[in-house]
C-alpha positions in Angstrom: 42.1 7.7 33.8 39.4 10.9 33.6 40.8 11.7 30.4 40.3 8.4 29.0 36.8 8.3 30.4 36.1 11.6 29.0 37.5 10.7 25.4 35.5 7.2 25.8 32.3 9.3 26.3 33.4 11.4 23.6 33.6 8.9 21.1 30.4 7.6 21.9 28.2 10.8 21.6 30.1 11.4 18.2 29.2 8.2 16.7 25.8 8.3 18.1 25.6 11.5 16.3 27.1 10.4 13.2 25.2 7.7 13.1 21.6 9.2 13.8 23.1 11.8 10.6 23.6 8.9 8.4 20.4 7.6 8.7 18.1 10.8 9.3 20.0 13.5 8.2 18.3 16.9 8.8 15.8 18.1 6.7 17.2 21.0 4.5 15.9 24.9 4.4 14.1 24.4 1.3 10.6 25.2 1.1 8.2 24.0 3.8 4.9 25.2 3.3 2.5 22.8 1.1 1.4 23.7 -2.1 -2.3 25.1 -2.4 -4.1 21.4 -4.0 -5.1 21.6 -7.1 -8.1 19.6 -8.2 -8.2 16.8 -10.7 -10.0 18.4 -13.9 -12.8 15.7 -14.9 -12.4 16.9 -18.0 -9.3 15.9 -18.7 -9.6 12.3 -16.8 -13.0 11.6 -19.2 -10.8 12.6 -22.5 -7.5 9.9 -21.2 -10.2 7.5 -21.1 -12.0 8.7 -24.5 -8.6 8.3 -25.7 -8.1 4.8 -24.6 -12.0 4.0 -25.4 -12.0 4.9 -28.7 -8.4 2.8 -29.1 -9.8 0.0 -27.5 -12.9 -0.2 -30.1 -10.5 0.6 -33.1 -8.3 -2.5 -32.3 -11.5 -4.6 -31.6 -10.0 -4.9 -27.9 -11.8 -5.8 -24.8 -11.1 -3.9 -21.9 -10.9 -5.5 -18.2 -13.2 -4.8 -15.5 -12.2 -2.4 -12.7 -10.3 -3.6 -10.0 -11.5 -3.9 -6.6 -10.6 -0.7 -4.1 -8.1 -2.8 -2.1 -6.2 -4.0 -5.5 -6.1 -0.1 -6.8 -4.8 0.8 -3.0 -2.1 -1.7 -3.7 -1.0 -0.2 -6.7 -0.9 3.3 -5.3 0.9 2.5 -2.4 3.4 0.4 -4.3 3.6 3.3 -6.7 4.1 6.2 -4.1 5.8 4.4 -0.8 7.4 1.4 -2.1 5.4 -0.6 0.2 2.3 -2.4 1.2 -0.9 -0.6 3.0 -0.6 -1.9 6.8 -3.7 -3.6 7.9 -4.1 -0.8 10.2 -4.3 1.9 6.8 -6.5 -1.3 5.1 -9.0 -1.1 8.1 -9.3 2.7 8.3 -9.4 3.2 4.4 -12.0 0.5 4.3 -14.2 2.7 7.2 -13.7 5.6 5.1 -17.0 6.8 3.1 -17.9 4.9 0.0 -16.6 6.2 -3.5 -14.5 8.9 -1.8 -11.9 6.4 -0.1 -9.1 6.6 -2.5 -9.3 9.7 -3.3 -9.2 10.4 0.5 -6.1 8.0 0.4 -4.5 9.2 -2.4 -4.4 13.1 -0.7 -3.1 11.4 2.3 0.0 9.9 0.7 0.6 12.9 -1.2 1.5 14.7 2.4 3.1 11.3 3.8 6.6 11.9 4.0 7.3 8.1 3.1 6.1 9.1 -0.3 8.0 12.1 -1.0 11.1 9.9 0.6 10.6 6.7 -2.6 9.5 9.5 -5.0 13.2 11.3 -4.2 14.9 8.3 -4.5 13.4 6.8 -7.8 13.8 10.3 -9.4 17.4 10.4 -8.0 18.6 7.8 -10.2 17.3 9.8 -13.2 19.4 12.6 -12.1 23.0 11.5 -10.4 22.8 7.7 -10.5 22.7 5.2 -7.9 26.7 5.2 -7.0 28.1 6.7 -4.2 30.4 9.8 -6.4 33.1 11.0 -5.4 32.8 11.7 -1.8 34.4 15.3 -0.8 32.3 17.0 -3.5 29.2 14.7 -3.6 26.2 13.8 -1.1 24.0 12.0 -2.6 21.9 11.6 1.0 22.1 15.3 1.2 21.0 15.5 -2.5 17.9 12.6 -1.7 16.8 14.9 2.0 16.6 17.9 0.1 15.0 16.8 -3.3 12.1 14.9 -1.0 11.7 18.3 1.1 11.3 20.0 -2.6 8.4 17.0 -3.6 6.7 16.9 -0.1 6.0 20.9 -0.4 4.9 19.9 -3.9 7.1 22.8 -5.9 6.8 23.6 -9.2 8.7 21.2 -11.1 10.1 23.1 -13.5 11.6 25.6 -11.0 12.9 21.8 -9.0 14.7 21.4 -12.8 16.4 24.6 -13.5 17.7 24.6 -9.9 19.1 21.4 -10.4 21.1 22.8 -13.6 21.7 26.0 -12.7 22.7 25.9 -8.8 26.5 27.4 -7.7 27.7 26.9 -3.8 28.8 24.0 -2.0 27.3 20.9 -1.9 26.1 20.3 1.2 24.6 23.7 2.0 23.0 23.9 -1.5 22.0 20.4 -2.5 20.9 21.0 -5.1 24.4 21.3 -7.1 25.2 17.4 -6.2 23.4 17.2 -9.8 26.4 18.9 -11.0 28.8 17.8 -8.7 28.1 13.8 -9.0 29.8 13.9 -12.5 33.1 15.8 -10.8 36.0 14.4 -12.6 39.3 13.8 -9.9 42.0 14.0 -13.3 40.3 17.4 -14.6 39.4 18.6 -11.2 36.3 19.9 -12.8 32.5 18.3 -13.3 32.3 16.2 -16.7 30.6 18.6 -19.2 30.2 15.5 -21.3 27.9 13.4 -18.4 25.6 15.9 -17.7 24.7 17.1 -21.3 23.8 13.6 -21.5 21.7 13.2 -18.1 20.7 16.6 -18.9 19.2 15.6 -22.5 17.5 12.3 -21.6 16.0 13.3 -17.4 14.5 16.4 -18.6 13.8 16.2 -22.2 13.3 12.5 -23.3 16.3 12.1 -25.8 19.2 10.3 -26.1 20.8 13.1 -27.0 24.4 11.3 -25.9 23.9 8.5 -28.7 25.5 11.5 -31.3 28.7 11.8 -28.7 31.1 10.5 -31.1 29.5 10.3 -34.8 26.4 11.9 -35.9 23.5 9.6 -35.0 22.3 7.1 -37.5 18.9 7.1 -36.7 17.7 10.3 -35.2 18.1 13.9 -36.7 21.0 14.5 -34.1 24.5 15.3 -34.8 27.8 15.4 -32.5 27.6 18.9 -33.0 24.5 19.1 -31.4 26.0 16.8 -28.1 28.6 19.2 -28.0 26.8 22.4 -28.4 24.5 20.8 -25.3 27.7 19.6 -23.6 29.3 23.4 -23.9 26.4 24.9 -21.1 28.9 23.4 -18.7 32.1 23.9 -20.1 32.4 26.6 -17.8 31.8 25.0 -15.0 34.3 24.6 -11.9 34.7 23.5 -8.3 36.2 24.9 -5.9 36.5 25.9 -1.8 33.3 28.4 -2.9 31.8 25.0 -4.2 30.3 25.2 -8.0 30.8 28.3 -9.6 30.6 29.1 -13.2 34.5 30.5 -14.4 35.8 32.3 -17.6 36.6 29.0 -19.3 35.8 27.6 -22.4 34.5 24.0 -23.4 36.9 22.4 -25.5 37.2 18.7 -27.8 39.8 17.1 -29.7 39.3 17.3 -33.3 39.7 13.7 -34.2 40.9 14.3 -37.7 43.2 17.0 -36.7 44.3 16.2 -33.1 44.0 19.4 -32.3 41.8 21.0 -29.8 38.8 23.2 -30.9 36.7 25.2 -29.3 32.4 24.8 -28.8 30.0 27.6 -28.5 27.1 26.9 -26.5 24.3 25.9 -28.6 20.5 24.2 -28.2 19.5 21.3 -30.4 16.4 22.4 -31.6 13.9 25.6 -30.6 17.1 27.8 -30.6 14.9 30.7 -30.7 13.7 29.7 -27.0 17.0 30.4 -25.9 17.7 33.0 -23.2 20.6 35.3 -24.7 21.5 36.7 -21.3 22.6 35.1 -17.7 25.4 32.7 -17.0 25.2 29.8 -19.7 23.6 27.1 -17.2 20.8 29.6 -16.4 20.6 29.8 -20.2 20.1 26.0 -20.3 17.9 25.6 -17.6 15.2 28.6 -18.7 15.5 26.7 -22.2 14.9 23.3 -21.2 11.6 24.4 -18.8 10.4 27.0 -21.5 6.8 26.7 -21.8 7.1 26.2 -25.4 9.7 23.5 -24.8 7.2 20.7 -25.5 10.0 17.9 -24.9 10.2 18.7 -21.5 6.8 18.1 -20.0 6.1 15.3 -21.8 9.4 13.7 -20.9 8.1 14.2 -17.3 4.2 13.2 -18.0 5.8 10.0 -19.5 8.0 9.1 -16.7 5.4 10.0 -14.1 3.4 7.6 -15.8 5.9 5.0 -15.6 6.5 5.3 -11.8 2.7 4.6 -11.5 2.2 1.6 -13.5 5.8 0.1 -13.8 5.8 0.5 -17.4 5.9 4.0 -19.8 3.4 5.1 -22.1 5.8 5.2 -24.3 9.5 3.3 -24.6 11.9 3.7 -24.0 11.1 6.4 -21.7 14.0 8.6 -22.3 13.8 8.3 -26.1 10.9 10.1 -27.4 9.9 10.1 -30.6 8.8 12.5 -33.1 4.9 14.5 -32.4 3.5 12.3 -35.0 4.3 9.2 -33.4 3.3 10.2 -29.6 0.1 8.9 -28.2 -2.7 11.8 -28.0 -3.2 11.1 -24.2 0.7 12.0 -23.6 0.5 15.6 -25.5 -3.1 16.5 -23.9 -1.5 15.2 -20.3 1.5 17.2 -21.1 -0.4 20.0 -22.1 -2.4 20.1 -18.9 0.8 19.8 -16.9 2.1 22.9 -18.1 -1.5 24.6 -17.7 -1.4 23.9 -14.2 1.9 25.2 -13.0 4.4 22.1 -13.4 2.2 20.6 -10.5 3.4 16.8 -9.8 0.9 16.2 -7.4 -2.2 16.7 -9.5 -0.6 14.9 -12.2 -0.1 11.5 -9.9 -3.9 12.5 -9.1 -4.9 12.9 -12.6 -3.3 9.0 -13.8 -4.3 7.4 -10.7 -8.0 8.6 -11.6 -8.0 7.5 -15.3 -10.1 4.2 -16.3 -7.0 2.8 -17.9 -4.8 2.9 -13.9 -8.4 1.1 -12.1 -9.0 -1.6 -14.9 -8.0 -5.3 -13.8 -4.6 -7.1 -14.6 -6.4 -9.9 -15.9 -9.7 -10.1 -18.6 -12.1 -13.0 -19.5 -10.1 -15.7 -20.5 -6.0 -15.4 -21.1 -4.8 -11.8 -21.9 -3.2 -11.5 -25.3 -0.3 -9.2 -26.0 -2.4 -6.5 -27.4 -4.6 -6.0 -24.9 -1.1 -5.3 -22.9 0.2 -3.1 -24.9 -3.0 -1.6 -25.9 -3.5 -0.6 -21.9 -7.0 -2.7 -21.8 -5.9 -4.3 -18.8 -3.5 -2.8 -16.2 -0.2 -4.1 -16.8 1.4 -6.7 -14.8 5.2 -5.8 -13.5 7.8 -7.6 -11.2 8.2 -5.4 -8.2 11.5 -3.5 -7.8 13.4 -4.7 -5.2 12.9 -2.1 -3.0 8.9 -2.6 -3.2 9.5 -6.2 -2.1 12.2 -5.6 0.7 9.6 -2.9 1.8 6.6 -4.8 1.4 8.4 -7.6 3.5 9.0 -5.6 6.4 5.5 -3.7 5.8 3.8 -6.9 6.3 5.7 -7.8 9.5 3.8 -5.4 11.2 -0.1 -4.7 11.8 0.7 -1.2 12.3 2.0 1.4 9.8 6.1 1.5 10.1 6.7 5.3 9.2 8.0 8.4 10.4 6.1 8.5 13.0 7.7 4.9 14.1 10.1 4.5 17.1 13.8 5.3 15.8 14.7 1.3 16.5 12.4 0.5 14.0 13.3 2.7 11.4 16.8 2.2 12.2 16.4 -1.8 11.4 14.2 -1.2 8.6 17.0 0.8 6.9 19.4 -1.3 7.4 17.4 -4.2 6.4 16.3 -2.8 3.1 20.2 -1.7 2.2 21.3 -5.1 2.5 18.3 -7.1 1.1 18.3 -5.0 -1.4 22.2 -5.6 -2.3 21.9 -9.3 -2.1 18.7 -9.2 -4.2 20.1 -7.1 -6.9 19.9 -3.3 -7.6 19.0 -2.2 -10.9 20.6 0.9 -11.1 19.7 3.6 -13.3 17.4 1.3 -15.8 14.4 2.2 -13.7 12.3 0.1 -15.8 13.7 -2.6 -16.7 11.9 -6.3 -17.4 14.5 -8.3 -16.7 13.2 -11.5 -15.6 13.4 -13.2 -11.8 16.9 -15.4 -10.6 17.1 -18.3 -8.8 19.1 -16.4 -6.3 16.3 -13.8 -5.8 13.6 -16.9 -5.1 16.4 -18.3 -2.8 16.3 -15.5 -1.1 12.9 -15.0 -0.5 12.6 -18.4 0.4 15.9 -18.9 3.3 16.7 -14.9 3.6 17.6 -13.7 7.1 15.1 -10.7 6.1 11.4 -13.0 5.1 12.9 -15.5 8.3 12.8 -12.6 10.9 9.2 -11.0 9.9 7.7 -14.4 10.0 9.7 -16.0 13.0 7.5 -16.5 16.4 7.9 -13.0 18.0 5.8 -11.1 20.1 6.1 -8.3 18.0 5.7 -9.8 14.5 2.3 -9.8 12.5 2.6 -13.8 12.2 2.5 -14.3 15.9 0.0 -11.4 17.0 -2.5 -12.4 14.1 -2.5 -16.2 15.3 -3.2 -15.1 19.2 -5.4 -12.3 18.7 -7.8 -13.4 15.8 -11.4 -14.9 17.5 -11.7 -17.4 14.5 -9.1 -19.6 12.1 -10.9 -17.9 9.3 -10.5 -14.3 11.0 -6.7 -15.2 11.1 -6.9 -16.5 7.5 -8.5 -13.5 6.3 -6.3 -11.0 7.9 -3.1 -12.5 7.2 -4.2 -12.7 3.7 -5.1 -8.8 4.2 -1.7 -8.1 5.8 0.3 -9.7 3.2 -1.7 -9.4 -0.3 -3.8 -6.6 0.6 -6.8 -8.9 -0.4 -9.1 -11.3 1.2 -9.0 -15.0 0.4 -11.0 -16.4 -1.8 -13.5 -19.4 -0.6 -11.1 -22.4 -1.4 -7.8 -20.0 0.0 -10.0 -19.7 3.3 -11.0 -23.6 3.6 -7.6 -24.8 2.6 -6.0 -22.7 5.8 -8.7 -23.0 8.0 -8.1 -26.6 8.0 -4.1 -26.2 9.0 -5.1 -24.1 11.5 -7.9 -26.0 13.1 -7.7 -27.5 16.5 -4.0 -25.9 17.0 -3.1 -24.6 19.9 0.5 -22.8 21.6 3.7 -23.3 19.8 2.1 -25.7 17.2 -0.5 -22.7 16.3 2.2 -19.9 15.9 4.3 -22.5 13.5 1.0 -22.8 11.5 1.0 -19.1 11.4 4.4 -18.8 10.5 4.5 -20.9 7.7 1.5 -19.4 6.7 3.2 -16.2 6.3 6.0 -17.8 4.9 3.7 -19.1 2.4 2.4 -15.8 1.5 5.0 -14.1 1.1 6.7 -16.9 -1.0 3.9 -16.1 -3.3 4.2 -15.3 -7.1 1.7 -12.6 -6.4 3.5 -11.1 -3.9 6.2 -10.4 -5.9 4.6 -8.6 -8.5 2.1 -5.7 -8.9 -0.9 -6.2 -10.6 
């Protein structure tokens, strides 16, 4: 009987631990101190906006007005967290000093590890995907804990990229080699050279390099000998107990014409004369693709960067880059700056988040017309991923901030709340920015989910409940529900129109009223969508 009792207790402290290592696995030894802040150049903020100025006035386009603090808050949060500012961060950014509060908000979200956690994911997709790999050689949570560890201490990014290409050793004591090790192929028992030429060619460098895989590319100047050449950095590449490891092979494809096989020497695109001639071949690839003169590269990551903070590129698609010619001024001079400044992600996000064009309205006088949209004179309105909605549901559950700092239950529920909202709402995988339009399943969802049911139900601990009991006034509780939810405060007819379903109610009847005024909110078109 003992031994059953002690094998009982067993089990249980090993699938506690298991569990508690699924969902917050330990951080990894990469580097922990922060990296010295580097301040925004006014300069360079005052030429974006010349930029956009002087476009605005060519195309005889007028601009929106800037948005209010709380709407730019919004956007920055959604952008960095994948959530929605708690009433608690509304009231003590809204007690900060005047004209310094998002800048003092900003800085704080760049140290939050919630941001370095949705940054690591969203980038993750760029890099491995969003499937699970194959499992003995591939962890893609292991890969996400160390890449956020890598964006929290704010590390150069180009020394982040040739890591990523270049890493040997096992997966799960250097993470950085699940970039590799995601592609591994069970038939070949090697990584596909094939997959990460292309990843390779379209994360880092903005081209659809993988378009010329079979036939010389109609379009573009590349050719399949250019995929292959690409592809050959990592024909050498093997796996074994010692983990990744470069090996004496060489990268071989079937002639088509001939059958027969042929062998590929290494070779760059374009700038071959950028290439490192010594080192194993990845280390050649990497130093090549982060090469200062390598003017694909920061721009590829100025232009994505840009996309994660308005929802849309400044230039589609995003890993498709066109020729110099074509490229908006603001890209090359942001990319420029980018490289200036050490690779520093950080002051870029503070750089776009200070231009004109990020602060400026969604909406103008009268209806907006396509060009202003595409022109950037008003901020571009976007459906929310579904991990900013399942986040901003849960966020607005709660008057206080659910983050790290939270009690393990909580974060416990709020991952596995988001995993399988997020599954039932519809992932979209690697096409980070795609404009596909809203289902009827999605609404349905929102509307009867388990998910928007539980964070407005009458419970002691939700906002619903705690904001109807608490609030001195039916229009306090109007107002800071609408704060809670829309990260805004009602306007007149909004405030009358609730007051009145919430006046004279008392008990049960009141917390109904305050529940279906949640529901209400977060039913709402504008919650569903950053703007």
């Amino acid at each position: 009987m003992w031994a059953r009792n002690i094998l009982f207790i067993a089990l249980m402290l090993g699938g506690a631990a298991a569990l508690r290592a699924n969902f917050f696995p330990p951080r990894s030894s990469g580097p922990t101190k922060m990296r010295t802040r580097a301040a925004v150049s006014p300069e360079v903020v005052a030429l974006v906006d010349r930029f956009f100025r002087q476009q605005w006035t060519e195309e005889g386009l007028l601009p929106a007005k800037r948005a209010s603090e709380l709407t730019i808050l919004r956007r920055i949060e959604l952008a960095l967290t994948g959530s929605i500012p708690s009433l608690e961060e509304i009231r003590r950014f809204e007690a900060g000093p005047p004209g310094q509060r998002l800048e003092v908000r900003l800085e704080g979200l760049l140290r939050d590890r919630r941001t370095s956690d949705y940054l690591a994911e969203r980038l993750a997709r760029t890099y491995v995907g969003t499937e699970g790999g194959p499992f003995l050689v591939y962890r893609r949570r292991r890969f996400l804990t160390w890449l956020s560890d890598q964006l929290l201490a704010n590390r150069p990014y180009d020394q982040l990229v040739r890591e990523l290409i270049a890493a040997n050793g096992i997966w799960t004591d250097q993470p950085a080699t699940n970039f590799v090790t995601v592609t591994y192929d069970p038939e070949t028992k090697r990584p596909d050279a094939e997959r990460l030429a292309g990843r390779t060619a379209r994360a880092f460098l903005g081209v659809r390099l993988d378009c010329a895989q079979c036939h010389d590319h109609p379009f573009q100047p590349w050719k399949q000998s250019d995929f292959q050449g690409l592809a050959a950095f990592f024909g050498q590449v093997g796996s074994g107990f010692t983990g990744i490891r470069d090996r004496s092979t060489k990268y071989e494809v079937t002639n088509r014409k001939t059958g027969h096989l042929e062998t590929i020497d290494p070779h760059v695109p374009f700038l071959p004369e950028l290439r490192p001639t010594e080192g194993p071949l990845r280390s050649q690839l990497a130093r090549w693709v982060t090469d200062r003169k390598n003017a694909n590269f920061p721009r590829a990551t100025v232009n994505r960067v840009w996309a994660l903070m308005f929802g849309r590129a400044l230039v589609e698609p995003i890993d498709d880059l066109p020729s110099e010619s074509e490229l908006p001024p603001v890209l090359i001079e942001l990319a420029n700056d980018f490289v200036a400044h050490g690779y520093d992600l950080q002051r870029l996000i503070r750089l776009i988040a200070a231009t004109e064009v990020f602060q400026l309205e969604s909406a103008s006088e009268g209806d907006v017309s396509e060009p202003q949209e595409q022109g950037w004179a008003v901020f571009p309105i976007t459906r929310l991923r579904p991990e900013q909605i399942v986040g901003g549901v849960i966020q607005a559950g709660s008057l206080a901030t659910i983050d790290s700092d939270s009690p393990i239950l909580v974060r416990l529920a709020r991952s596995i709340g988001e995993r399988d909202f997020v599954n039932r709402y519809g992932d979209t995988g690697e096409d980070e920015f795609d404009a596909g339009r809203g289902t009827i399943p999605q609404r349905l969802l929102m509307m009867n989910g388990e998910l928007v049911q539980d964070k407005t139900k009458d419970s002691l601990f939700n906002a619903a409940r705690r904001v109807g009991s608490l609030a001195p006034t039916d229009r306090a509780a109007v107002e800071v529900a609408y704060l809670t939810v829309l990260t805004r405060r009602p306007t007149a007819d909004e405030s009358t129109h609730f007051e009145t379903r919430l006046a004279g109610t008392r008990g049960d009847e009141r917390s109904q009223r305050m529940t279906d005024f949640f529901w209400s909110l977060l039913n709402a078109t504008e919650f569903s969508w950053n703007h």
